[in-house]
N, C-alpha and C positions, 0 to 999 in steps of 0.2 A: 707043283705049281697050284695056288690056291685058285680055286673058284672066284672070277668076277659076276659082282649082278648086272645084268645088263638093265640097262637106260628102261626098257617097259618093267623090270623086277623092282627099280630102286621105284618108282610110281606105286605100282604095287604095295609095297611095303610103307611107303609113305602115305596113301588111303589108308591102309588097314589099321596105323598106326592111329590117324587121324580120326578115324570110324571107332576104335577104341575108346578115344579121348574123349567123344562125343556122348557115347555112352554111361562113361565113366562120369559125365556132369551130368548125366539125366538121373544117375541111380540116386535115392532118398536111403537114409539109415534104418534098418529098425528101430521103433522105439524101445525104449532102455524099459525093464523094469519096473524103476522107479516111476517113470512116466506114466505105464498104462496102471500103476498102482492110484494113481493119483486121478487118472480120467472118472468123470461122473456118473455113475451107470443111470442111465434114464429110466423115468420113472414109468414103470408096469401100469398102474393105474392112471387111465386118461381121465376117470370123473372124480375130482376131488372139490368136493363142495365148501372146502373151505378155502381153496385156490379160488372157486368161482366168487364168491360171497366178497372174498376182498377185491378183489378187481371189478366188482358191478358197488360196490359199498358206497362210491359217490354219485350215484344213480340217484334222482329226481325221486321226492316223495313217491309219486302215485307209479312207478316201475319198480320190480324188483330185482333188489341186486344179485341175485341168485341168476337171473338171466340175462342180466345185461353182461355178467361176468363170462357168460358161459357164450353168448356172443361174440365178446370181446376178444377170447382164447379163440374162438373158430378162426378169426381174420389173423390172430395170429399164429394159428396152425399153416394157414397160405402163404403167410408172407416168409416164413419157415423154409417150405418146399420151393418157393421162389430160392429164396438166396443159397439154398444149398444147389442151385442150379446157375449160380453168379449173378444175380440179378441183384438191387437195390429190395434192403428189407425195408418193407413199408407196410404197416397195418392200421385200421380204422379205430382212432381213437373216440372214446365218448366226449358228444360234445361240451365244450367249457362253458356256454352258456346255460347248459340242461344241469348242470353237477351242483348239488346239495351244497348250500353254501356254507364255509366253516366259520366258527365263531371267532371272534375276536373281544378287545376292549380289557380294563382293568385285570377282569378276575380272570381272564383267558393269557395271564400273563407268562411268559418263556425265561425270565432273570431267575432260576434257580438257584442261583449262586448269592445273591443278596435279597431281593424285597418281595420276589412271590410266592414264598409259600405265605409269610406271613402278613398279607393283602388278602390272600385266598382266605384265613382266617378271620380277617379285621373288617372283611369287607362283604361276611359272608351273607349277611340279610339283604343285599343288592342282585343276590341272585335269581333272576326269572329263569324258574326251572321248565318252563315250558320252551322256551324259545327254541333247547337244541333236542325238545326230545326226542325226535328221528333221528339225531346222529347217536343220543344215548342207545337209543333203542338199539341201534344197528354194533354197535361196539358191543355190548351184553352178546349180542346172538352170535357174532361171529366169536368172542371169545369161549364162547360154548362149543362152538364144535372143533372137534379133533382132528389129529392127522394133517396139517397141512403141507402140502408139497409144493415146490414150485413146477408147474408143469410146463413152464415156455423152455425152450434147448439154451443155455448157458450162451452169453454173447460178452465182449467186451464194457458194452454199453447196454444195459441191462432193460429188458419191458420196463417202461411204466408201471411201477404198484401204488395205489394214493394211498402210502404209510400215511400223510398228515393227517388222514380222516380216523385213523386208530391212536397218534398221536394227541390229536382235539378230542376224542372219543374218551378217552382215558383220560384227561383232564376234566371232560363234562364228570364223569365217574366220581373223579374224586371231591369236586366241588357240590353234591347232592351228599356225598358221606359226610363231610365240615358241615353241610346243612340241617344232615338227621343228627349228628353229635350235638350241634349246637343249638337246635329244639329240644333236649334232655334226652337221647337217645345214642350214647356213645357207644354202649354196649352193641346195638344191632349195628353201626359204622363199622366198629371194629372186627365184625363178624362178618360183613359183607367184603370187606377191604380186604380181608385175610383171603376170601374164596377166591377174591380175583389175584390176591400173590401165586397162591397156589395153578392158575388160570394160567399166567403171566409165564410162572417160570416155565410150564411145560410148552408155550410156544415158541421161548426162547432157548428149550430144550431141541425142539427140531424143525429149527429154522435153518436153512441151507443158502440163506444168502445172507450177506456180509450187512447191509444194511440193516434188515431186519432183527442179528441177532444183536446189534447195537441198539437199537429202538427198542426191544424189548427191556434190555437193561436198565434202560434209563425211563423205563414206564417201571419198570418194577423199584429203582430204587426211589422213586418219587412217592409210589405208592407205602413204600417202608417205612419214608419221613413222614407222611401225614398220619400211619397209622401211629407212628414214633409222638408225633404232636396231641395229635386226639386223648391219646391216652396221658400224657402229661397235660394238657391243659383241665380237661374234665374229671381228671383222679380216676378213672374207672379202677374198679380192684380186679379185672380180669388178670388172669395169667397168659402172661405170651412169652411163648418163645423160637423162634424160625429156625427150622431144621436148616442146617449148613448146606451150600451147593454141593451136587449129585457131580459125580465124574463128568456124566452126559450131558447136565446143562451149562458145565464150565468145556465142554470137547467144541472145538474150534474145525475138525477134521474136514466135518460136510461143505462149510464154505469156504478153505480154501481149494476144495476138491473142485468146488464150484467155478471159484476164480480163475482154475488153470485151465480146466474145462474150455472155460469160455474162451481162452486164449489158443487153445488149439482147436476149439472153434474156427475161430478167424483164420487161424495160419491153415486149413481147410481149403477156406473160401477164398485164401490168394490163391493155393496152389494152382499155375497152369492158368490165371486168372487173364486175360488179356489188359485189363485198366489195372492194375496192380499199383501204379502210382496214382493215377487220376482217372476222372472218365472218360476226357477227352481224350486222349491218345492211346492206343492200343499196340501191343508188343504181341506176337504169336506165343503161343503157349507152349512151346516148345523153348524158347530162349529166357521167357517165364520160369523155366521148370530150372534149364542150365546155372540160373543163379538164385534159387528158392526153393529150399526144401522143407517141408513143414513139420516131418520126424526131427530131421536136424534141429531148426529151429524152437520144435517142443521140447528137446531132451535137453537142451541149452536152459529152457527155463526152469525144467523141473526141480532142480535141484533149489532153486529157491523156495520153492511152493512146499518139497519135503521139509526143510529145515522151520519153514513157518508154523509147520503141524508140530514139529517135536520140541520149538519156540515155546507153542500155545498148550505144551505137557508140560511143561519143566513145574517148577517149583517157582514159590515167587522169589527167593534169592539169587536162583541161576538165572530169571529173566531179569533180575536188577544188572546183572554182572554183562550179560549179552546186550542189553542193550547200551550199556557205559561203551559199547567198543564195537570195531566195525566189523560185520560180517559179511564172508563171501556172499556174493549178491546171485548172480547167474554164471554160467558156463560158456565161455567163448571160444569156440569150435578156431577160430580165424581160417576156415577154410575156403579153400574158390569154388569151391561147390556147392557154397553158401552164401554168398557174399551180402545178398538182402537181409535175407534171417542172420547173418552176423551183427548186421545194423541195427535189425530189431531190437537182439537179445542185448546189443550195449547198451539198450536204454534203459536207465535206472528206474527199477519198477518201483511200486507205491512203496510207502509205509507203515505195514500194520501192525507195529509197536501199539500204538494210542489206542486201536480194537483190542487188542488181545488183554491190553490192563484191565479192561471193566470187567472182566470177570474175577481178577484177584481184587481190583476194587472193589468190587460188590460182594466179596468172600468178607472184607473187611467190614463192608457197613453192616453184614448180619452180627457180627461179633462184634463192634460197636452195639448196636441195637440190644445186642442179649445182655449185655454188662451196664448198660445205660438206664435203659428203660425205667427203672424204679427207683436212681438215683436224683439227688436234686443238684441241680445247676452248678451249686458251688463242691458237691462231690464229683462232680463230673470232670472240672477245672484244674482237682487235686489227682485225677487219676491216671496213672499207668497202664499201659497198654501195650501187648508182645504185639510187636512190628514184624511181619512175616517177610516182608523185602527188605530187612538189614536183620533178622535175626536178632532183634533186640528190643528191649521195654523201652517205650520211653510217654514222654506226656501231650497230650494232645496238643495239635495246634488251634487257638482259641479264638474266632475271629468276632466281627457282630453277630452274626446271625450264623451261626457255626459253628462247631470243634473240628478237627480233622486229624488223621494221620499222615504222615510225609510220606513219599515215595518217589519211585526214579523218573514219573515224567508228569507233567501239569493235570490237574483232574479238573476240568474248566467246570464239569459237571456235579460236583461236588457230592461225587459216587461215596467217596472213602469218608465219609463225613455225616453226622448224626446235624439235624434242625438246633440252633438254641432261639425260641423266637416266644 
């Protein structure tokens, strides 16, 4: 005769059972692997003076950006230690009314694609070179110094860096070289233009965040077109020719290490979070935890962030091909011990297709640059050109103010493409 449970045994077992379950929603995954391959190791060195110099660079004539930068990281070292303790990140921004004002007007113009480089040249006797020489000044010095890190901790929504004051910086730059070439001086333009390529490409060699390594590109290939112009318009007989991108200033590795970073960041700062939807209402962090896990949750994304890195390896032919066609995006767990971070991880993350070209774009315009340079307009018109994303010769595309080479997705920027002006 078998054993019955009795009425306090079936309780018993139905707690235990239940006591299980409960636990069984609180446990998180290890992370995979791939995951902690991909996490960002922070950086050792807290004084990097060219972290500070940028973040104080829109600091007021009479302060120096050297300290306001280094200000500006203390408040945002606090607001740091707040939110990894669930609080609202908030740090003290430099006032808008105190910050160095950027230039504007004619010769300060952004249409790359059509009418301003060649306004920058036609219009260059209008230029009062006094007007921005603090922001020149300040773009020389901090291109001069090395090693920059980012030293704020990786977030979805990234510090505040005033890139436009290195954007306007680098435009002042190139509007005083148009100036020294076009007082009979092309020789020292082209001289001085070259040091800041060379300047250029090492800070877009280790840049660790996504914007900057895009801003750098496109400082550096503007600065290729004018030294491209100077030297056709004035005939200099210098010899030039631009050593091809290095492995490490086309590796994409650091920022999306960055990106994912900053996402398990966040998914951190839910876990166990009590406002996890809003700030008004609060959930105990125990029933927080039951449906959010932030391992789960990060291992679900990573595989997207892996695939970005070996995306941003490939060849330009295999990125032609990958991106004609859809790829797996992220990993969905569907599980109830996840149900939030399942939500998450369905959302279709960015696109960084359009980042990851400007580095074969810009492969392109040195090798433009090297074939062109000493050719005239109408040899230019007639020429052949090996296309690295089809594998095949073919002839420029010829516009107003422009040649270009085709490729798999729009260059609004008119990276892949030499000046005709």
């Amino acid at each position: 005769m078998r054993n019955k449970l009795t009425p306090t045994s079936r309780v018993i077992l139905f707690l235990g059972c239940l006591f299980l379950a409960f636990l069984f929603l609180l446990l998180d995954d290890e992370l995979t692997a791939e995951t902690k391959q991909l996490l960002e190791e922070p950086p050792t060195d807290k004084n990097n003076s060219s972290y500070f110099y940028l973040m104080g660079i829109m600091a007021s004539e009479n302060e120096s950006p050297l300290e306001v930068g280094k200000n500006i990281y203390a408040s945002i070292v606090a607001s740091e230690e707040a939110y990894e303790n669930k609080k609202a990140f908030t740090y003290i921004e430099y006032p808008e009314n105190k910050r160095l004002p950027l230039p504007s007007g004619e010769l300060f113009c952004s249409d790359w694609n059509n009418t301003c480089l060649a306004t920058m040249f036609s219009k260059i006797n209008s230029l009062n070179e006094t007007e921005n020489a603090t922001l020149l000044k300040r773009y020389l010095e901090f291109m001069e110094i090395p090693d920059f890190r980012n030293l704020s901790k990786p977030r979805p929504e990234e510090i505040y860096i005033p890139y436009q004051y290195i954007v306007k910086g680098s435009h002042a730059f190139l509007l005083k070289n148009i100036k020294i070439a076009a007082d009979g001086n092309p020789k020292k333009a082209t001289s001085d233009l070259l040091k800041n390529i060379t300047q250029t490409r090492k800070k877009m060699e280790t840049a660790d965040n996504l914007l900057f390594k895009v801003i750098y590109a496109s400082i550096l290939s503007h600065t290729i077109d004018t030294v491209y112009v100077i030297n056709k318009k004035f005939k200099t007989s210098k010899k030039i020719k631009l050593d091809s991108l290095t492995a490490d200033e086309m590796d994409f590795s650091a920022v999306f290490k960055r990106e994912f970073t900053a996402y398990y960041n966040y998914f951190k700062y839910l876990d166990k979070n009590p406002h996890i939807f809003n700030e008004k209402d609060y959930y105990p962090p125990v029933i927080v935890r039951m449906v959010f896990k932030p391992n789960m949750t990060a291992n679900g994304v990573s595989i997207y962030y892996s695939n970005l890195i070996k995306l941003s390896r490939s060849e330009p032919i295999d990125f032609t091909v990958e991106t004609s066609r859809s790829r797996e995006k992220q990993k969905h767990s569907n599980s109830i011990r996840n149900f939030v971070g399942d939500r998450l991880v369905a959302v279709a993350p960015p696109n960084f297709d359009k980042f990851i070209a400007r580095k074969y774009d810009l492969s392109i315009k040195i090798d433009l640059f090297n074939k062109t340079i000493h050719l005239s307009d109408d040899e230019i018109k007639k020429l052949e050109i090996h296309n690295p994303y089809y594998k095949r010769n073919e002839k420029l595309i010829i516009e107003r103010y422009r040649a270009c080479v085709s490729g798999p997705l729009e260059d609004i920027n008119s990276i892949r493409c030499i000046p005709l002006i």
